[in-house]
N, CA, C and O atoms as a DFTB+ gen file, in Angstrom:
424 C
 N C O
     1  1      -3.948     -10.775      21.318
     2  2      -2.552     -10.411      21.258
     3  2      -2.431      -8.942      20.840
     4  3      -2.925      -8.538      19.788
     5  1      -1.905      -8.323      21.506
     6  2      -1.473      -6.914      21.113
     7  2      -0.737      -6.631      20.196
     8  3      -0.133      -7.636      19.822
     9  1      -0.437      -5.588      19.538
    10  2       0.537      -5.339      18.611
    11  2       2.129      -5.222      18.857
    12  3       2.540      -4.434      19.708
    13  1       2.680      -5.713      18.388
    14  2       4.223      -5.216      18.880
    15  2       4.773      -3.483      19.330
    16  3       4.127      -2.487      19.003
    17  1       5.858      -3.446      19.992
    18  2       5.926      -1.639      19.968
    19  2       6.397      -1.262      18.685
    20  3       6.300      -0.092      18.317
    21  1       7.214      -2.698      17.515
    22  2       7.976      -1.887      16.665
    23  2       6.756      -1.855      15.569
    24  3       6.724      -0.703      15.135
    25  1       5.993      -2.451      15.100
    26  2       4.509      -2.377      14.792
    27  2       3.830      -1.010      14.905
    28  3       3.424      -0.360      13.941
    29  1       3.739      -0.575      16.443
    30  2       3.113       0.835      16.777
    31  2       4.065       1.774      16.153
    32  3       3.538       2.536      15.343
    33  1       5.571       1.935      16.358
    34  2       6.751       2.899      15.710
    35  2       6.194       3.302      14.661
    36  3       5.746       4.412      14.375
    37  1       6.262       1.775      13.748
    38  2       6.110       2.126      12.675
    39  2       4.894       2.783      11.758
    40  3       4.945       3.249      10.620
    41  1       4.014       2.675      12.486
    42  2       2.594       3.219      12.573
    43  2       2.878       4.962      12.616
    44  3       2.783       5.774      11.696
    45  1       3.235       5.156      13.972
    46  2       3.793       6.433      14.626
    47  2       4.194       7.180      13.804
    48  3       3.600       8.246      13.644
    49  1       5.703       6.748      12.765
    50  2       6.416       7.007      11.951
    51  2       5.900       7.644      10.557
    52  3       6.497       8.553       9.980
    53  1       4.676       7.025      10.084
    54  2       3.786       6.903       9.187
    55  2       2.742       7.795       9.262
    56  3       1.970       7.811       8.303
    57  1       2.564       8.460      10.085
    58  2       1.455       9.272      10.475
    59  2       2.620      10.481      10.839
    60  3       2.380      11.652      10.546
    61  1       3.597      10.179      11.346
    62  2       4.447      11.952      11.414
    63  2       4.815      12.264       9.995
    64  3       5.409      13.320       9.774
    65  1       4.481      11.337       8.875
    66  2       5.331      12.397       7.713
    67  2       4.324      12.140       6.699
    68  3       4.650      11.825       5.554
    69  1       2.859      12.284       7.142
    70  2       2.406      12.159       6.062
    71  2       0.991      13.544       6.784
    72  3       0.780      13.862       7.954
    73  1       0.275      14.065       5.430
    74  2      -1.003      14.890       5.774
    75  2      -1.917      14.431       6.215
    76  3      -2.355      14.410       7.365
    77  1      -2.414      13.853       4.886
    78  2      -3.340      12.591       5.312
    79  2      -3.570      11.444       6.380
    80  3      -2.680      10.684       6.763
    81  1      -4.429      11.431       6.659
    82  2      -4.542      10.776       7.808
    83  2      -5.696       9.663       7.311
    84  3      -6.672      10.152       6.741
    85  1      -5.665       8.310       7.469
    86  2      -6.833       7.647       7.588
    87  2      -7.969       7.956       8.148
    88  3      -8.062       8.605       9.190
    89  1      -8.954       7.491       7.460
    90  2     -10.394       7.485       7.977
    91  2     -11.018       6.308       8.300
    92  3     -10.841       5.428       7.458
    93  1     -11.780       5.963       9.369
    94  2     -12.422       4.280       9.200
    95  2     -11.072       3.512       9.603
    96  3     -11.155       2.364       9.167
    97  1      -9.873       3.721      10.269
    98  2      -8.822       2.613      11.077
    99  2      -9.908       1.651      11.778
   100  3      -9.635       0.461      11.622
   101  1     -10.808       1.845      12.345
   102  2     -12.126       0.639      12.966
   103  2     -11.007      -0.003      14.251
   104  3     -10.988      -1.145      14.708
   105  1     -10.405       0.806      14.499
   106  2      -9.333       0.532      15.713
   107  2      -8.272      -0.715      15.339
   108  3      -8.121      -1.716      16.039
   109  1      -7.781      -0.518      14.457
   110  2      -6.573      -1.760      13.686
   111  2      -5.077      -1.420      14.695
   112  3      -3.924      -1.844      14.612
   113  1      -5.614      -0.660      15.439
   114  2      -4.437      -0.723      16.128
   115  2      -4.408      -1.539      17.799
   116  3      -3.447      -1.865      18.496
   117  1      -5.842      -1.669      18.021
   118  2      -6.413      -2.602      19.102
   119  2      -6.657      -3.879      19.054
   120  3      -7.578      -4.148      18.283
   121  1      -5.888      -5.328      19.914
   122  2      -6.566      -6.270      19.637
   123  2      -7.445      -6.567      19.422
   124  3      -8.067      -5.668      19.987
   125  1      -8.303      -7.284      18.935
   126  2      -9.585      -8.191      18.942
   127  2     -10.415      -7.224      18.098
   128  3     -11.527      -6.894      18.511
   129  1      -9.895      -6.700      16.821
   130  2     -11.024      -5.714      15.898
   131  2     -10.273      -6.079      15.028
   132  3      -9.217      -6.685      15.214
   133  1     -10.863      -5.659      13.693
   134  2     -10.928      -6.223      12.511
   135  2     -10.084      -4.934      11.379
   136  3     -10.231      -3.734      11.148
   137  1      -9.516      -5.633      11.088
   138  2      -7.973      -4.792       9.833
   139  2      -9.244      -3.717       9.101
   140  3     -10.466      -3.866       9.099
   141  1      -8.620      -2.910       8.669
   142  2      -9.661      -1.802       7.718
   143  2      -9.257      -1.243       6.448
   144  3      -8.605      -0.214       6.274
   145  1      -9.828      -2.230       5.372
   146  2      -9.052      -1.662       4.023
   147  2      -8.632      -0.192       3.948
   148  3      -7.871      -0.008       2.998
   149  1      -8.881       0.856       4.625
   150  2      -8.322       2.097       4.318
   151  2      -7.104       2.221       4.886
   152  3      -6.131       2.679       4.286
   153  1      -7.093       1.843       6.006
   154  2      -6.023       1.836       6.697
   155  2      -4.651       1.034       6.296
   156  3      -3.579       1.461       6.724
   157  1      -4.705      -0.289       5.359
   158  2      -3.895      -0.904       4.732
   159  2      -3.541      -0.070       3.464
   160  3      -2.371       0.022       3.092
   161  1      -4.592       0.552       2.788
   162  2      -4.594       1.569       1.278
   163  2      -3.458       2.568       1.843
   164  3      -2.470       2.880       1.179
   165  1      -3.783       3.146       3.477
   166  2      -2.965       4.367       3.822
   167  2      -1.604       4.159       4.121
   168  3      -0.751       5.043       4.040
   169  1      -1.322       2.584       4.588
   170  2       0.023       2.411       5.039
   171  2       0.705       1.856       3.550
   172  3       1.933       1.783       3.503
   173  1       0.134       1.580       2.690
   174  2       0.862       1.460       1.036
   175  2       1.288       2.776       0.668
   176  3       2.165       3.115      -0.126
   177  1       0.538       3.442       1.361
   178  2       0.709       5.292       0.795
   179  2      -0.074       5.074      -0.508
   180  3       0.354       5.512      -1.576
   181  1      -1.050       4.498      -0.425
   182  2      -1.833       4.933      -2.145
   183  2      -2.409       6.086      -1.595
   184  3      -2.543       6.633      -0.501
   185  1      -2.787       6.291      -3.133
   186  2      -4.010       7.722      -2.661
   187  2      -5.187       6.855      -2.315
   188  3      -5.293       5.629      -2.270
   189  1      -6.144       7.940      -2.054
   190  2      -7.454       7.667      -1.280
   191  2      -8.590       6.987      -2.080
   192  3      -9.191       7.671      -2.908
   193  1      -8.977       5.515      -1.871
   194  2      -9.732       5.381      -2.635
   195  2      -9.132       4.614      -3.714
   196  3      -9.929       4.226      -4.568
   197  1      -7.618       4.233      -3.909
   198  2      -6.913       3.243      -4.778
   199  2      -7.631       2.215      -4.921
   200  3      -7.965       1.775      -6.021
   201  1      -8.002       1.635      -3.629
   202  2      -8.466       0.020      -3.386
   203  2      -9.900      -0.150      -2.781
   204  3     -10.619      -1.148      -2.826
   205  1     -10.185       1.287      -2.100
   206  2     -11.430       1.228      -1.562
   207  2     -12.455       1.525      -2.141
   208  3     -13.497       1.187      -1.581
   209  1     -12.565       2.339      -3.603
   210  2     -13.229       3.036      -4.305
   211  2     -14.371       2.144      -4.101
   212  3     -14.006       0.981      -4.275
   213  1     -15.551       2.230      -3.813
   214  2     -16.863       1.154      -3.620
   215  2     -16.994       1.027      -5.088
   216  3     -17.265      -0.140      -5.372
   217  1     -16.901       1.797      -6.134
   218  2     -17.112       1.276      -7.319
   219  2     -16.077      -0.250      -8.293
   220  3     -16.188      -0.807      -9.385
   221  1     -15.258      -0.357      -7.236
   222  2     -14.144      -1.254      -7.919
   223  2     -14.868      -2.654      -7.382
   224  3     -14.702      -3.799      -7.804
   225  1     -15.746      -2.167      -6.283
   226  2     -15.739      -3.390      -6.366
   227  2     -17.251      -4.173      -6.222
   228  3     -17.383      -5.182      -5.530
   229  1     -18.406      -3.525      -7.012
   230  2     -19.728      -3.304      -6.920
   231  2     -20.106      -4.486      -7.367
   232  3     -19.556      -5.032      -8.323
   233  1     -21.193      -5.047      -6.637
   234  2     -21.349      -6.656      -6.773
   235  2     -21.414      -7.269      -5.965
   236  3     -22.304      -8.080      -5.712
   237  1     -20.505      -7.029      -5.390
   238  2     -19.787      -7.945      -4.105
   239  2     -20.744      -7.735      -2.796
   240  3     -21.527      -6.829      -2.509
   241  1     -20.492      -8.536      -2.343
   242  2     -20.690      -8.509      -1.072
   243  2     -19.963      -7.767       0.167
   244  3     -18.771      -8.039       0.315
   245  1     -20.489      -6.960       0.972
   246  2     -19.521      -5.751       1.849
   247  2     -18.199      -6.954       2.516
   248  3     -16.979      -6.872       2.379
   249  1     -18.779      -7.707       3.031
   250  2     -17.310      -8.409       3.376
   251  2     -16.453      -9.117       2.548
   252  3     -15.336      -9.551       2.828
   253  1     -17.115      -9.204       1.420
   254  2     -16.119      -9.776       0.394
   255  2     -15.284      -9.118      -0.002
   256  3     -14.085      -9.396       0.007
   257  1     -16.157      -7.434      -0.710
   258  2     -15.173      -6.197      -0.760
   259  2     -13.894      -6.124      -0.251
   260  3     -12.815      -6.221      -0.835
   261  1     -14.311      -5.826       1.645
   262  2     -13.269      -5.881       2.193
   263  2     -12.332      -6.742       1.888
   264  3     -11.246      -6.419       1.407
   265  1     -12.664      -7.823       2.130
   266  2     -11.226      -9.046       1.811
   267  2     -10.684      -8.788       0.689
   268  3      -9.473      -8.912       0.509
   269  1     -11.707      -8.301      -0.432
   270  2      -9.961      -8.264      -2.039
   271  2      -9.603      -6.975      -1.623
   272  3      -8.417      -6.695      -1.803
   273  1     -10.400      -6.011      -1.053
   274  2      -9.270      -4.419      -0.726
   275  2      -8.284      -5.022      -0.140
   276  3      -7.164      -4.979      -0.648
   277  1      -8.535      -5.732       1.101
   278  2      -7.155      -5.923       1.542
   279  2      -6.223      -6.848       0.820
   280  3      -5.017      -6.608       0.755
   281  1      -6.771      -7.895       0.284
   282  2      -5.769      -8.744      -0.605
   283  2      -5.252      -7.896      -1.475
   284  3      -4.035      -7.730      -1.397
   285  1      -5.745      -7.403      -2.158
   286  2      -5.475      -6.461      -3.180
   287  2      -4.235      -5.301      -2.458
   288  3      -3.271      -5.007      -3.164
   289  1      -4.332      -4.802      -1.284
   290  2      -2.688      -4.166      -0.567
   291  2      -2.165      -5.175      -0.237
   292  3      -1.050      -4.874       0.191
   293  1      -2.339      -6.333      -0.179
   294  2      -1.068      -7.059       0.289
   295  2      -0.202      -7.589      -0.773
   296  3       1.008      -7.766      -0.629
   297  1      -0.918      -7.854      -1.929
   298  2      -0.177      -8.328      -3.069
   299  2       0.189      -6.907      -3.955
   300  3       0.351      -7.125      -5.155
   301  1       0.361      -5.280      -3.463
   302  2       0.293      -4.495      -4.137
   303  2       1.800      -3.855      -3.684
   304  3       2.383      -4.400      -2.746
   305  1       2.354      -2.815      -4.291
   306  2       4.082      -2.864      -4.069
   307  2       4.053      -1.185      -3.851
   308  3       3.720      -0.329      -4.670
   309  1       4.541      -1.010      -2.391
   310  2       4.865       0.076      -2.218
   311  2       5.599       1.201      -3.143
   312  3       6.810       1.295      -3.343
   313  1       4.427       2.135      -3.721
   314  2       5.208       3.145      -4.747
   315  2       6.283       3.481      -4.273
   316  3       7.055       3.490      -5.232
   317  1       6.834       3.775      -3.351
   318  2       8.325       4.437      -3.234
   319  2       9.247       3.284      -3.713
   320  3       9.856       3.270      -4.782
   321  1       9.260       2.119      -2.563
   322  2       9.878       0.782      -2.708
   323  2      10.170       0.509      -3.872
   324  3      11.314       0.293      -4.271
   325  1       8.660       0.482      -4.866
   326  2       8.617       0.394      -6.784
   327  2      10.097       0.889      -7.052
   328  3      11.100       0.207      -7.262
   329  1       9.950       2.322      -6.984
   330  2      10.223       3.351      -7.648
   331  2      11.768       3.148      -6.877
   332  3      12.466       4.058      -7.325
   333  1      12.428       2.473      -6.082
   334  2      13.762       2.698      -5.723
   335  2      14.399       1.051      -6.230
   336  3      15.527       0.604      -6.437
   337  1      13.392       0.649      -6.271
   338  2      13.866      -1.055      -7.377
   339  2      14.273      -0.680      -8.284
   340  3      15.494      -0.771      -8.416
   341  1      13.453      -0.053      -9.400
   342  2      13.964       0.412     -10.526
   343  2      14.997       1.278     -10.528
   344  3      16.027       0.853     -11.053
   345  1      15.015       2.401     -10.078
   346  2      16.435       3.102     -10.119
   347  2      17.836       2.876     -10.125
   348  3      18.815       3.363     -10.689
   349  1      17.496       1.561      -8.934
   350  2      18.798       0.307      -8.358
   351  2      19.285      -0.256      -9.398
   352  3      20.447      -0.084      -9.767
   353  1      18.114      -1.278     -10.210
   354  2      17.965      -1.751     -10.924
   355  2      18.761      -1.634     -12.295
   356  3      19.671      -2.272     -12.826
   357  1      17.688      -0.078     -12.750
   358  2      17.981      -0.003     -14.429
   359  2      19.286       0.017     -14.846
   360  3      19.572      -0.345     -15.988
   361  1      20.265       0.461     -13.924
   362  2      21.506       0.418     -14.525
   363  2      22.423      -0.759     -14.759
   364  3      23.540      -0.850     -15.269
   365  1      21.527      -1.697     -14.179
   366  2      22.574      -3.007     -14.479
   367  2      21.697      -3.743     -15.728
   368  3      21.896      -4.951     -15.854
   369  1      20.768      -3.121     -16.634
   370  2      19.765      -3.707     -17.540
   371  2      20.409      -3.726     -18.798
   372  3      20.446      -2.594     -19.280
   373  1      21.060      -4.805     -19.684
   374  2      21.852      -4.425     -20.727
   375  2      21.482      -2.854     -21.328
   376  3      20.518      -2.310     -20.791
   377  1      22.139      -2.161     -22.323
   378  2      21.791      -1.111     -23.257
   379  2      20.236      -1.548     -24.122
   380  3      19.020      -1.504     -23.933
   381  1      21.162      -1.949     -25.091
   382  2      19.865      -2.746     -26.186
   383  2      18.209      -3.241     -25.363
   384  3      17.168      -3.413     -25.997
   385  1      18.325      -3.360     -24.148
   386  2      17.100      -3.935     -23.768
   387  2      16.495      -2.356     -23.224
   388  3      15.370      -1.923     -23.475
   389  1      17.783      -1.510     -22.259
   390  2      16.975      -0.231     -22.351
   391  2      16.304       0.527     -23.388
   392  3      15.286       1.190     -23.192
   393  1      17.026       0.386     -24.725
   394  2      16.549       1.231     -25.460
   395  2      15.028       0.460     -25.684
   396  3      13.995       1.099     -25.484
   397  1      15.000      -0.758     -26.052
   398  2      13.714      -1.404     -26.483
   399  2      12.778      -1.170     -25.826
   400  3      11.648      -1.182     -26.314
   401  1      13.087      -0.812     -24.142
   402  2      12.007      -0.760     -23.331
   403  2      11.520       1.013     -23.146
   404  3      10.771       1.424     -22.259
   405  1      12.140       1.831     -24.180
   406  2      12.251       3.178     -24.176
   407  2      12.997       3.773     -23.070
   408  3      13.162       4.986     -23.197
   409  1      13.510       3.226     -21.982
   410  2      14.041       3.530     -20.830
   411  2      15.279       4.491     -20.784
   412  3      16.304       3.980     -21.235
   413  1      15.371       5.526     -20.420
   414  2      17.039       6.222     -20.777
   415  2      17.596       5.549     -20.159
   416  3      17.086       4.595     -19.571
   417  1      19.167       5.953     -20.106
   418  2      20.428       5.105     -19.685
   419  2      20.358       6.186     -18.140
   420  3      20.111       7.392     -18.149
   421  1      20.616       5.439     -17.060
   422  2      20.822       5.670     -16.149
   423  2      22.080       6.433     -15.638
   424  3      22.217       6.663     -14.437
């Protein structure tokens, strides 16, 4: 099965506004090949090496690796996304709980 076009867009989209570019995609954009933890690290927008660092995950087995890198971006929360929850967020957070949590008032 091929990828969808809004799939590719969004790919497209992701690569026009960023420097960085993945390394090792292992063709994740072609059916019948295999997802590439960098390429999942790059579409989270982590930095390089967040999830792939070979030291995070020494022990393991190379395909095991792979599988928690990628588990590890799928259960992981887009920093921007993060960062626009909270903003949304903090202002509806009583006072008293901001201050406790050191948080300024929004």
């Amino acid at each position: 099965m091929a990828p969808s076009p809004k799939w590719r867009e969004m790919v497209r989209r992701r690569l026009a506004g960023l420097d960085r570019r993945p390394v090792g995609m292992r063709g994740s954009l072609k059916p019948n090949e295999t997802l590439s933890p960098v390429f999942t690290e790059w579409m989270m927008g982590w930095p390089e090496g967040w999830v792939t660092d070979p030291a995070i995950w020494s022990g393991m087995k190379p395909s095991e690796a792979r599988n928690a890198a990628i588990k590890a971006c799928g259960n992981g929360v887009v920093p921007q996304q993060g960062a626009l929850a909270v903003s949304e967020l903090l202002p509806h957070v009583p006072a008293h709980i901001r201050a406790a949590l050191g948080a300024e008032a929004a």
